[in-house]
mmCIF file of the N, C-alpha and C atoms, coordinates in Angstrom:
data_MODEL
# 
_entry.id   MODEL 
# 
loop_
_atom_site.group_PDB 
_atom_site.id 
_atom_site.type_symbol 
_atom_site.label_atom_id 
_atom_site.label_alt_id 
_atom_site.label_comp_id 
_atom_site.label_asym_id 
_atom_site.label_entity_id 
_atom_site.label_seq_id 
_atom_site.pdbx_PDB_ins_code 
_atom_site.Cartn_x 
_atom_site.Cartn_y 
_atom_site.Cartn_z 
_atom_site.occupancy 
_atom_site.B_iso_or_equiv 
_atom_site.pdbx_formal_charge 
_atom_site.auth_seq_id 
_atom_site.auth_comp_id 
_atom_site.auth_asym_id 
_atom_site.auth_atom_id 
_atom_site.pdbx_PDB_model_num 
ATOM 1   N N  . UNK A 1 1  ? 0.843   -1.174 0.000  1.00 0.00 ? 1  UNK A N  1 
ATOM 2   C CA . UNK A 1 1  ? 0.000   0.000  0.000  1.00 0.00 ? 1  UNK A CA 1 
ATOM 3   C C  . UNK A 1 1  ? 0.889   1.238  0.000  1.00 0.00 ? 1  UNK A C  1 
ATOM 4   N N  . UNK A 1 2  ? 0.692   1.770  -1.135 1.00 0.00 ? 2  UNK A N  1 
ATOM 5   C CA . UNK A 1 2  ? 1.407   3.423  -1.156 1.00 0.00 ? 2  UNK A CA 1 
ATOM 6   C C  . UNK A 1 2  ? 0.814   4.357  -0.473 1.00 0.00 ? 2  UNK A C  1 
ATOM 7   N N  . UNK A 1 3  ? 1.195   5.231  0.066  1.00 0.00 ? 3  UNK A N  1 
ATOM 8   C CA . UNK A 1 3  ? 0.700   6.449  0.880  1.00 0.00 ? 3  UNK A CA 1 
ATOM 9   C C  . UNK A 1 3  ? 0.615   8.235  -0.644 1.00 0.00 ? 3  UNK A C  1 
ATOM 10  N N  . UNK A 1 4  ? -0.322  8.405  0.306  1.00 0.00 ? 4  UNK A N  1 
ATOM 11  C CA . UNK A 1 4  ? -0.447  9.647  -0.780 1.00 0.00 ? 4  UNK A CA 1 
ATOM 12  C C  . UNK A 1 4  ? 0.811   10.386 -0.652 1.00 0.00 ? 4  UNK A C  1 
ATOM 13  N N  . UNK A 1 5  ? 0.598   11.709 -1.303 1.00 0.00 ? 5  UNK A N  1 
ATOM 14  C CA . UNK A 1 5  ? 1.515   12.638 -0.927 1.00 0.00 ? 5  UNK A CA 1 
ATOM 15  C C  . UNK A 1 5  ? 0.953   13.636 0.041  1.00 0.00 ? 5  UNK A C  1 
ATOM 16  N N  . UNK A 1 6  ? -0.179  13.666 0.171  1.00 0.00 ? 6  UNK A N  1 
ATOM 17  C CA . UNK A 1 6  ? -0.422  14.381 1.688  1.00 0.00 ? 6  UNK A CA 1 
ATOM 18  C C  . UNK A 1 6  ? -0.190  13.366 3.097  1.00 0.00 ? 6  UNK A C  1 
ATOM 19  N N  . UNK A 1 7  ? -0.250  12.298 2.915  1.00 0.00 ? 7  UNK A N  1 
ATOM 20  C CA . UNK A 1 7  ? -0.671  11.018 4.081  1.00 0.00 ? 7  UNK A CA 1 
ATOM 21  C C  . UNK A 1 7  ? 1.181   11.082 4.642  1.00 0.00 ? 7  UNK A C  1 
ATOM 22  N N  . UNK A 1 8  ? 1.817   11.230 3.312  1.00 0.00 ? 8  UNK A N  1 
ATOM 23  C CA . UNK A 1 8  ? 3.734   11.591 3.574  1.00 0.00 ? 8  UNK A CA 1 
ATOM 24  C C  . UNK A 1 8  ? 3.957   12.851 4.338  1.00 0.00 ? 8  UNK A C  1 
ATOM 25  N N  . UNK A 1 9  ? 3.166   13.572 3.880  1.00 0.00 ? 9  UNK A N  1 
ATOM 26  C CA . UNK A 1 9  ? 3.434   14.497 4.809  1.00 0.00 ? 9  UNK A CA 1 
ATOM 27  C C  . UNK A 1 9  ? 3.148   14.821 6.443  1.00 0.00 ? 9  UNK A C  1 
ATOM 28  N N  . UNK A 1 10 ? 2.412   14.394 6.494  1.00 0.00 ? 10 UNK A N  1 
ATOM 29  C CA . UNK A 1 10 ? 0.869   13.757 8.026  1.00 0.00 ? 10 UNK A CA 1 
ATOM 30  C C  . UNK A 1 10 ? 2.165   13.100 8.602  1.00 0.00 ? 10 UNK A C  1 
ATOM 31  N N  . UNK A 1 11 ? 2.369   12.148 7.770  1.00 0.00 ? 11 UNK A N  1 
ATOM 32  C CA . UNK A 1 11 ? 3.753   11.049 8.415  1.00 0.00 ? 11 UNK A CA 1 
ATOM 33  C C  . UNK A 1 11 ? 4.571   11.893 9.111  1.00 0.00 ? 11 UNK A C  1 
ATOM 34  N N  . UNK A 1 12 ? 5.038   12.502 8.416  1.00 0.00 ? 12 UNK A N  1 
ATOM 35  C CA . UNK A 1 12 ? 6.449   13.524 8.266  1.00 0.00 ? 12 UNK A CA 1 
ATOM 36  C C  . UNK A 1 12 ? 6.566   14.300 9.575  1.00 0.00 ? 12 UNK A C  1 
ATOM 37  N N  . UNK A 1 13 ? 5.198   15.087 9.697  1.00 0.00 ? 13 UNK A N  1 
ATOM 38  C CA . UNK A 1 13 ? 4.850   15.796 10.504 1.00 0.00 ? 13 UNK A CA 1 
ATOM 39  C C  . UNK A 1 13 ? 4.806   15.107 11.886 1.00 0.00 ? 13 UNK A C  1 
ATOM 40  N N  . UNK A 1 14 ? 4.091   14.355 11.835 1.00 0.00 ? 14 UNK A N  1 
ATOM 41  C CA . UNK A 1 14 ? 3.464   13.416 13.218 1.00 0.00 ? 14 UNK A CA 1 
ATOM 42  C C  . UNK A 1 14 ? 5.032   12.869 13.445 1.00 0.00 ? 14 UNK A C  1 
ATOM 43  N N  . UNK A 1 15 ? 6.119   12.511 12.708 1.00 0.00 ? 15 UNK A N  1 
ATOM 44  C CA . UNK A 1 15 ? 7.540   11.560 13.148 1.00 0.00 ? 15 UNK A CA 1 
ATOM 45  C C  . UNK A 1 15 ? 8.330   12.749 13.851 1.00 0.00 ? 15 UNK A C  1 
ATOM 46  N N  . UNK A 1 16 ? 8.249   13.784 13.430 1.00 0.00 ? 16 UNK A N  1 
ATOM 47  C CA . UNK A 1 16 ? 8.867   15.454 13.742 1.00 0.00 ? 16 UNK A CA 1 
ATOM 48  C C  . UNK A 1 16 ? 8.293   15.513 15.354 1.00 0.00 ? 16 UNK A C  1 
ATOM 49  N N  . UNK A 1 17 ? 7.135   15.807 15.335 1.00 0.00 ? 17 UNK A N  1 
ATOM 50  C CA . UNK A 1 17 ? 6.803   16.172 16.607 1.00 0.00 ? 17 UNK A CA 1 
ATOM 51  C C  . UNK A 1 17 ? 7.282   15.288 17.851 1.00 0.00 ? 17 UNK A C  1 
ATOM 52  N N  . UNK A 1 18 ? 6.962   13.711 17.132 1.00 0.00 ? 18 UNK A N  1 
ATOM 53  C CA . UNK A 1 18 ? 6.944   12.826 18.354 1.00 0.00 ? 18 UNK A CA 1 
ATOM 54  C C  . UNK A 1 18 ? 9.060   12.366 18.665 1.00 0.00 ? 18 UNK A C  1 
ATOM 55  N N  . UNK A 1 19 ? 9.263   12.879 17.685 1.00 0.00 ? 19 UNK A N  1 
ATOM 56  C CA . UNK A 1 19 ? 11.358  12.956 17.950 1.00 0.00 ? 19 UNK A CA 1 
ATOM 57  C C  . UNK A 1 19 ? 11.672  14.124 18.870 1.00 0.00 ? 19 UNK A C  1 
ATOM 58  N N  . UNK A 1 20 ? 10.951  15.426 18.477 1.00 0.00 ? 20 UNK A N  1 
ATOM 59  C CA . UNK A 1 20 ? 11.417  16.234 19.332 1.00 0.00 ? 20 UNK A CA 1 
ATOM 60  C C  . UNK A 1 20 ? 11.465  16.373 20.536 1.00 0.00 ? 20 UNK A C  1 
ATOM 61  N N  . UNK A 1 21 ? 10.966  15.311 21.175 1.00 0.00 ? 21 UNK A N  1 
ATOM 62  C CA . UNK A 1 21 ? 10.527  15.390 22.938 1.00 0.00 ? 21 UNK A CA 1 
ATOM 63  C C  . UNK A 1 21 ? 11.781  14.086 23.108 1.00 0.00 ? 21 UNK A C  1 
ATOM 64  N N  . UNK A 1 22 ? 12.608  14.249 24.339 1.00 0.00 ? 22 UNK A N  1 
ATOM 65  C CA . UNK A 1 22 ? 13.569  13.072 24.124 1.00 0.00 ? 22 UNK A CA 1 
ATOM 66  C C  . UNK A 1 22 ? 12.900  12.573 25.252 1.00 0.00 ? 22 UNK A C  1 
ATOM 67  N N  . UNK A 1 23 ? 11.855  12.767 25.840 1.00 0.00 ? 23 UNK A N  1 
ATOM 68  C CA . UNK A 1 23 ? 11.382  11.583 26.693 1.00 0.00 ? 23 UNK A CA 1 
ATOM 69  C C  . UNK A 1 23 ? 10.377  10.942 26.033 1.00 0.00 ? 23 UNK A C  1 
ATOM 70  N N  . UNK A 1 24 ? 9.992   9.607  26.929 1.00 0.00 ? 24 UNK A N  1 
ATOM 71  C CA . UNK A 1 24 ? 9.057   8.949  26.376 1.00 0.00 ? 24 UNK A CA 1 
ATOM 72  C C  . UNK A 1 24 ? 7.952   8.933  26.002 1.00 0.00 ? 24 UNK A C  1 
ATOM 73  N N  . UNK A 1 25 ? 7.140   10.507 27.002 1.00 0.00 ? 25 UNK A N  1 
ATOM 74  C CA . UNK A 1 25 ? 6.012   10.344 27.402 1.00 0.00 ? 25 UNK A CA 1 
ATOM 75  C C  . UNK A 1 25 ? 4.900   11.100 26.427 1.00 0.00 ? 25 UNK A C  1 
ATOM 76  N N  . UNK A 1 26 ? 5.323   11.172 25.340 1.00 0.00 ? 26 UNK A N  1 
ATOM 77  C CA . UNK A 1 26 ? 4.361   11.881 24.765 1.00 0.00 ? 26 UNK A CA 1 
ATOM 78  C C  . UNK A 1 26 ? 4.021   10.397 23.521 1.00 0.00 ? 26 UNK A C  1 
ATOM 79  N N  . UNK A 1 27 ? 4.802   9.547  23.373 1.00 0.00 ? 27 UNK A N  1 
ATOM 80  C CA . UNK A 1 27 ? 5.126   8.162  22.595 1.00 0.00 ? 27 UNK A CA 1 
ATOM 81  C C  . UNK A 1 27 ? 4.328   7.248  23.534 1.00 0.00 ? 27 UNK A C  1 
ATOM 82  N N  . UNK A 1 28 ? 4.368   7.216  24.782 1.00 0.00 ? 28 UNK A N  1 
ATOM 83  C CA . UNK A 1 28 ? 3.686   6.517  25.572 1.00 0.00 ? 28 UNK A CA 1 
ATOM 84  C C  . UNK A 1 28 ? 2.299   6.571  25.684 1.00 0.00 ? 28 UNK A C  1 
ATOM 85  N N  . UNK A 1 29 ? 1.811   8.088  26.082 1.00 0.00 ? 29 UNK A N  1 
ATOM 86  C CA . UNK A 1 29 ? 0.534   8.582  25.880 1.00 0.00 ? 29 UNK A CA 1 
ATOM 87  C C  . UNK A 1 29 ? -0.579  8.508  24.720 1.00 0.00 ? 29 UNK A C  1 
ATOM 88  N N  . UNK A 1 30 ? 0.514   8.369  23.583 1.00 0.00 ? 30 UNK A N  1 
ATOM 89  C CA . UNK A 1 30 ? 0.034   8.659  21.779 1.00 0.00 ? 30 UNK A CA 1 
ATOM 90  C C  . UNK A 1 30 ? -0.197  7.006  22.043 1.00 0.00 ? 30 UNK A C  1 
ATOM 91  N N  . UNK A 1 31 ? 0.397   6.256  22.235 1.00 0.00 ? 31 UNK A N  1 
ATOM 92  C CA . UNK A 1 31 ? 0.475   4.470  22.067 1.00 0.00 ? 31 UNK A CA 1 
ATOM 93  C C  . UNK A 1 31 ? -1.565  3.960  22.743 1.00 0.00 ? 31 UNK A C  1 
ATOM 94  N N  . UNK A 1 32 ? -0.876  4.567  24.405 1.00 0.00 ? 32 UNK A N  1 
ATOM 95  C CA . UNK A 1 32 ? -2.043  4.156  25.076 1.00 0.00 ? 32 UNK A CA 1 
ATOM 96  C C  . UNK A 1 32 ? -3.375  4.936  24.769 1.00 0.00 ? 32 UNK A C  1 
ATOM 97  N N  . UNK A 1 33 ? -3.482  6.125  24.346 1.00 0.00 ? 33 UNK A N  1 
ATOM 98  C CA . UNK A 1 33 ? -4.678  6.562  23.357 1.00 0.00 ? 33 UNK A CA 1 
ATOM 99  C C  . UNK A 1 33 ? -4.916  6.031  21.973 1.00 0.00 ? 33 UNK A C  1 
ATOM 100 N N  . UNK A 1 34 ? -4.321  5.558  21.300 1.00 0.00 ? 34 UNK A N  1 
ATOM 101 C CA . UNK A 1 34 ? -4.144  4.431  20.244 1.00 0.00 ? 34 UNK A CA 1 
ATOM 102 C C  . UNK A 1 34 ? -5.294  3.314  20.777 1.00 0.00 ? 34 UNK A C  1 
ATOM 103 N N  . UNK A 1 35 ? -4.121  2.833  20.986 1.00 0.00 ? 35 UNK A N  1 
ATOM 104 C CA . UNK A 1 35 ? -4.917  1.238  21.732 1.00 0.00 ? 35 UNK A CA 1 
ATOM 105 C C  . UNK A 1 35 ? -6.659  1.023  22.349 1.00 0.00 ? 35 UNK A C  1 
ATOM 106 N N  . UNK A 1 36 ? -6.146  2.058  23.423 1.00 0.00 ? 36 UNK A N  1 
ATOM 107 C CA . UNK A 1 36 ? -7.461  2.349  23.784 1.00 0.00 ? 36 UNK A CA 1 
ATOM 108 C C  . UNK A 1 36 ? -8.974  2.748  23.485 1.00 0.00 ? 36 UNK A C  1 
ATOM 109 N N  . UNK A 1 37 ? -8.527  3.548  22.283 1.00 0.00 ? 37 UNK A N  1 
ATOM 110 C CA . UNK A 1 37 ? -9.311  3.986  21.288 1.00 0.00 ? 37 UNK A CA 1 
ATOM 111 C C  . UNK A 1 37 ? -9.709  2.685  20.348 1.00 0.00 ? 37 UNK A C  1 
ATOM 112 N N  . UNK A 1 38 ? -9.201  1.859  20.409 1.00 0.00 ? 38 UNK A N  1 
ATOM 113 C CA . UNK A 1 38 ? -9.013  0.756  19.268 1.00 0.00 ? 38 UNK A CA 1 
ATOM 114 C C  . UNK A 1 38 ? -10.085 -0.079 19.916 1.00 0.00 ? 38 UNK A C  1 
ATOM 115 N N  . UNK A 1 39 ? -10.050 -0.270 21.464 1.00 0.00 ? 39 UNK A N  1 
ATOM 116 C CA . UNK A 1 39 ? -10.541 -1.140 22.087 1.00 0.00 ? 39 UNK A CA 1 
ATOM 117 C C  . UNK A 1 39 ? -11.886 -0.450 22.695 1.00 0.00 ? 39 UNK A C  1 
ATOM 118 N N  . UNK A 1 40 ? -12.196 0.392  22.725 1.00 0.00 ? 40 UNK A N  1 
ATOM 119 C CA . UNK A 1 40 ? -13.154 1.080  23.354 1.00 0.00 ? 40 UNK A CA 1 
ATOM 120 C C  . UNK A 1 40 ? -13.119 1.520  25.068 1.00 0.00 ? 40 UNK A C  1 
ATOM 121 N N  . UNK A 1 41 ? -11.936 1.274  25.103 1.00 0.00 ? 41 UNK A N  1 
ATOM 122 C CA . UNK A 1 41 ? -11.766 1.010  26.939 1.00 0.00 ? 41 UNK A CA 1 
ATOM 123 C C  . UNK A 1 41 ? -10.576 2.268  27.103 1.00 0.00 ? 41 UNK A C  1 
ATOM 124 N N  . UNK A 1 42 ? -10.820 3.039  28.275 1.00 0.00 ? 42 UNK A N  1 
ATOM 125 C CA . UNK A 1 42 ? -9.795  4.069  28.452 1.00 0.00 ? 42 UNK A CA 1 
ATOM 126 C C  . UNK A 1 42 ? -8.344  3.143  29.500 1.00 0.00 ? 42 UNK A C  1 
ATOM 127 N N  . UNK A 1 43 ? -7.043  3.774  28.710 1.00 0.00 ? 43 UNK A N  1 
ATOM 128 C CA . UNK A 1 43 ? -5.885  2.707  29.315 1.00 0.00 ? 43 UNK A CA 1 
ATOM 129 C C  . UNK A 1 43 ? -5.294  4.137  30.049 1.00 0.00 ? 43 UNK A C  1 
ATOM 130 N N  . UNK A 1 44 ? -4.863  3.549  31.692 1.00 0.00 ? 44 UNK A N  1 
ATOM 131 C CA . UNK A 1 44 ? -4.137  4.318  31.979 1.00 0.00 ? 44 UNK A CA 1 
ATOM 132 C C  . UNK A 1 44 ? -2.347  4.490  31.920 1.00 0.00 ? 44 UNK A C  1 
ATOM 133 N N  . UNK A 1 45 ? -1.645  5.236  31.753 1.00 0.00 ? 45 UNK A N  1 
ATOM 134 C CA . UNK A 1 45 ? -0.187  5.489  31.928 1.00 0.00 ? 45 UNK A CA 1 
ATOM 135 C C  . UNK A 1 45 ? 0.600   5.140  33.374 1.00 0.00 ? 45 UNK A C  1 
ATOM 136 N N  . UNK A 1 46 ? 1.062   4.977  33.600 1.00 0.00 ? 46 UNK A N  1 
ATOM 137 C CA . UNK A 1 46 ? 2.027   4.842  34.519 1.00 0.00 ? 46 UNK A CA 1 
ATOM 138 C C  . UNK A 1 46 ? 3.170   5.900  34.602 1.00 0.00 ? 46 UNK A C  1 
ATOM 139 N N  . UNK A 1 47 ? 3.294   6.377  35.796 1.00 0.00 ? 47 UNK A N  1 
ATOM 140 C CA . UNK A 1 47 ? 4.108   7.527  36.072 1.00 0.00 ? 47 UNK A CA 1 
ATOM 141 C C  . UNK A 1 47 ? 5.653   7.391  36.064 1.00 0.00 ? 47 UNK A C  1 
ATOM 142 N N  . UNK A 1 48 ? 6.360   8.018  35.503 1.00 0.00 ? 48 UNK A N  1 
ATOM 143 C CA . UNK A 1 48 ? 7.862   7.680  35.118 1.00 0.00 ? 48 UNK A CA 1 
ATOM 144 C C  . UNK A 1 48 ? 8.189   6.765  36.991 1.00 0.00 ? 48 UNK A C  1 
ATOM 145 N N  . UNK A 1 49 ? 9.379   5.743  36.603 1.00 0.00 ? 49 UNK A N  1 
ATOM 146 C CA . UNK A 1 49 ? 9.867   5.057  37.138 1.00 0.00 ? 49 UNK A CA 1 
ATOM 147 C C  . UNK A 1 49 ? 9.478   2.904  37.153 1.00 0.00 ? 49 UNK A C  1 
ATOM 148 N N  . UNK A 1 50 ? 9.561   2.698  38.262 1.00 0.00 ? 50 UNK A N  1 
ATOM 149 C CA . UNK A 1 50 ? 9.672   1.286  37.608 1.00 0.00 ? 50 UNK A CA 1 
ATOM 150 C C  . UNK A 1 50 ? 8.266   0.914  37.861 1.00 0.00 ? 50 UNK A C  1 
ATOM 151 N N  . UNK A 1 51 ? 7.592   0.168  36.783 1.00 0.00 ? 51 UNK A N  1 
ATOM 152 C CA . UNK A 1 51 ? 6.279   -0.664 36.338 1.00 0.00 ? 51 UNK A CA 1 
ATOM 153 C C  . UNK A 1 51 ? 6.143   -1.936 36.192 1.00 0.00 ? 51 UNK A C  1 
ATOM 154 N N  . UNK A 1 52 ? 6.857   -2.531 36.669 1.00 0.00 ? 52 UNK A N  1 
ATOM 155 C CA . UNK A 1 52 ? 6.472   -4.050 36.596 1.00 0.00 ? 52 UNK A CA 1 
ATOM 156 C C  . UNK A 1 52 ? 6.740   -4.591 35.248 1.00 0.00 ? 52 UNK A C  1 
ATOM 157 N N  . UNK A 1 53 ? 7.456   -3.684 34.313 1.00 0.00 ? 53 UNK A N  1 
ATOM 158 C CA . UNK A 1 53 ? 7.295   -4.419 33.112 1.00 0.00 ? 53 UNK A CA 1 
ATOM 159 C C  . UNK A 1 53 ? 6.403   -4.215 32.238 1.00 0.00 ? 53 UNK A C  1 
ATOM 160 N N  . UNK A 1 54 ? 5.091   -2.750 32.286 1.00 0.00 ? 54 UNK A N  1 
ATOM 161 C CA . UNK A 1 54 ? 4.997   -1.956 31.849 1.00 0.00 ? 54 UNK A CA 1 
ATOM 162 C C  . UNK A 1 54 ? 4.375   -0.584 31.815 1.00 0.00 ? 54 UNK A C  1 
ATOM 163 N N  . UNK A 1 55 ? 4.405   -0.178 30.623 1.00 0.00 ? 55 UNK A N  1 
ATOM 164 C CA . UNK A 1 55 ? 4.156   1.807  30.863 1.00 0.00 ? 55 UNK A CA 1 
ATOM 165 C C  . UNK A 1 55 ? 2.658   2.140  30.955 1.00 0.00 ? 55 UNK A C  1 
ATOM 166 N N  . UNK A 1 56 ? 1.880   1.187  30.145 1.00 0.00 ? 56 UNK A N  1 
ATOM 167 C CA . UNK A 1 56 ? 0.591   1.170  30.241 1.00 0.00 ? 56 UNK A CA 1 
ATOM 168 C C  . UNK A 1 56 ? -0.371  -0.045 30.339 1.00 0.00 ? 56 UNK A C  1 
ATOM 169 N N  . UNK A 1 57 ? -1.824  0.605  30.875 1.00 0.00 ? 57 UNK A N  1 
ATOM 170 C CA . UNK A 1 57 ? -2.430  -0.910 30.909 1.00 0.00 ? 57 UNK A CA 1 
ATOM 171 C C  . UNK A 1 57 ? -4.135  -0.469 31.333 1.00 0.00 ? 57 UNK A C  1 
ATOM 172 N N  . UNK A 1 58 ? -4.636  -2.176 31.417 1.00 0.00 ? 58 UNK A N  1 
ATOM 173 C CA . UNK A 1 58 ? -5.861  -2.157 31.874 1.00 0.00 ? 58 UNK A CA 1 
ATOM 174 C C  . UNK A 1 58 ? -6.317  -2.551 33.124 1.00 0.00 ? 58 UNK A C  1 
ATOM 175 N N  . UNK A 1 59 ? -5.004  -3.407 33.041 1.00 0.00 ? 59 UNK A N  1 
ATOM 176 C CA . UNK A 1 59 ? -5.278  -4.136 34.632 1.00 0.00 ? 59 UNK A CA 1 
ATOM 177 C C  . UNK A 1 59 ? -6.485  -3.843 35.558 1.00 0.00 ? 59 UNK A C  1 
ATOM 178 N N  . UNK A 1 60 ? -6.885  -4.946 35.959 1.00 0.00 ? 60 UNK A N  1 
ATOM 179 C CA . UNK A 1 60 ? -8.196  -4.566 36.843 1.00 0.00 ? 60 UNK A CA 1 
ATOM 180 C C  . UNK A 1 60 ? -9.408  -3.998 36.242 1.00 0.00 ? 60 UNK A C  1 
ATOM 181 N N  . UNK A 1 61 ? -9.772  -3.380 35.203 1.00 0.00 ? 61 UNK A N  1 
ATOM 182 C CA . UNK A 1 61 ? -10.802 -2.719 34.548 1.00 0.00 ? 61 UNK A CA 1 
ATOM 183 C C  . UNK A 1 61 ? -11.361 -3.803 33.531 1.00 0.00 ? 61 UNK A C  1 
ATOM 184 N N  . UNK A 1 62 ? -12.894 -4.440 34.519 1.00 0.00 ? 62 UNK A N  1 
ATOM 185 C CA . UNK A 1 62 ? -13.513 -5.199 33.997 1.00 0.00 ? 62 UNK A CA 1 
ATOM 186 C C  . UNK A 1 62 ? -13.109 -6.337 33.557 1.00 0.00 ? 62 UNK A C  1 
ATOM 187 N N  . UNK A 1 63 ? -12.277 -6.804 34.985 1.00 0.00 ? 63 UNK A N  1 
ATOM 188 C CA . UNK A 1 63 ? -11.259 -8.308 35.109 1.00 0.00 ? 63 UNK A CA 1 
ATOM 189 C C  . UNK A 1 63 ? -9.762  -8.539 33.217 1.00 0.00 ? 63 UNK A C  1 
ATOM 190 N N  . UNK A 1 64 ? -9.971  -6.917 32.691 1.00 0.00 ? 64 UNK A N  1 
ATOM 191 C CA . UNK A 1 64 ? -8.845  -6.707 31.665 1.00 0.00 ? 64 UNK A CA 1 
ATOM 192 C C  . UNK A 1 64 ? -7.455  -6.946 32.891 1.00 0.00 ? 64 UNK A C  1 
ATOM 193 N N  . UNK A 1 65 ? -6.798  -7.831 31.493 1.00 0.00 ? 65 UNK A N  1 
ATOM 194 C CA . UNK A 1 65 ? -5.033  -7.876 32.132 1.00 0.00 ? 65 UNK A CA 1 
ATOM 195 C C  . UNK A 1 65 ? -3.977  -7.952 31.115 1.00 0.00 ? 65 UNK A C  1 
ATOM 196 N N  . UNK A 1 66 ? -3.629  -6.657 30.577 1.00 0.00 ? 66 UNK A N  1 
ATOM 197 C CA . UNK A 1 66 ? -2.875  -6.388 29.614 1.00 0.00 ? 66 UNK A CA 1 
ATOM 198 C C  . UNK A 1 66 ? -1.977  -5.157 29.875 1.00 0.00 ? 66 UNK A C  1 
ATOM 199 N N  . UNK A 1 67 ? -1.145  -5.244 29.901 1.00 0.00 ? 67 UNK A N  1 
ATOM 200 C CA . UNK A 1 67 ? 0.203   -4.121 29.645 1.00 0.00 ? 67 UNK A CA 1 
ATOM 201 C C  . UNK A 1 67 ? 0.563   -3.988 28.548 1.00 0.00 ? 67 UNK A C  1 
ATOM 202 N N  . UNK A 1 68 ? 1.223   -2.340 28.206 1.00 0.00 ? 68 UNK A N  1 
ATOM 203 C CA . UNK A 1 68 ? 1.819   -1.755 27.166 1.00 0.00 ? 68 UNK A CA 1 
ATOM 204 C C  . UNK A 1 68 ? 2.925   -1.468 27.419 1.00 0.00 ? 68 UNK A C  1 
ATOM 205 N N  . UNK A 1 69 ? 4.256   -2.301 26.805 1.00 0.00 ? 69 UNK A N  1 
ATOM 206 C CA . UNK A 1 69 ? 5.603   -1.641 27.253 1.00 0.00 ? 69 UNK A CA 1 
ATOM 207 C C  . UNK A 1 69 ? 6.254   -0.755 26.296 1.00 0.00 ? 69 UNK A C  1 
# 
């Protein structure tokens, strides 16, 4: 599947923004609003430091047990 030449640019744009932040958390946030959106279920983030292995999840919400690393 080829991408248009506006959809290259969308790309372009959206790869720009999400490089310029050298932390994770705007990649993390974009992932777990992704997903979540995908699934119909809101995923929460996890606050910088250690997670068990991962950054996001459902855990507990409506017996869901899935992490996002």
């Amino acid at each position: 599947m080829s991408l248009t030449p506006d959809e290259l640019s969308h790309q372009s744009k959206l790869k720009s923004a999400l490089q310029a932040d050298r932390s994770a958390h705007k990649l993390e946030n974009l992932a777990a609003g992704l997903v979540g959106r995908l699934l119909g279920i809101s995923i929460a983030v996890a606050k910088s430091g250690f997670q068990h292995g991962g950054d996001a999840g459902a855990v507990g919400q409506q017996d869901r047990r899935f992490r996002l690393e």
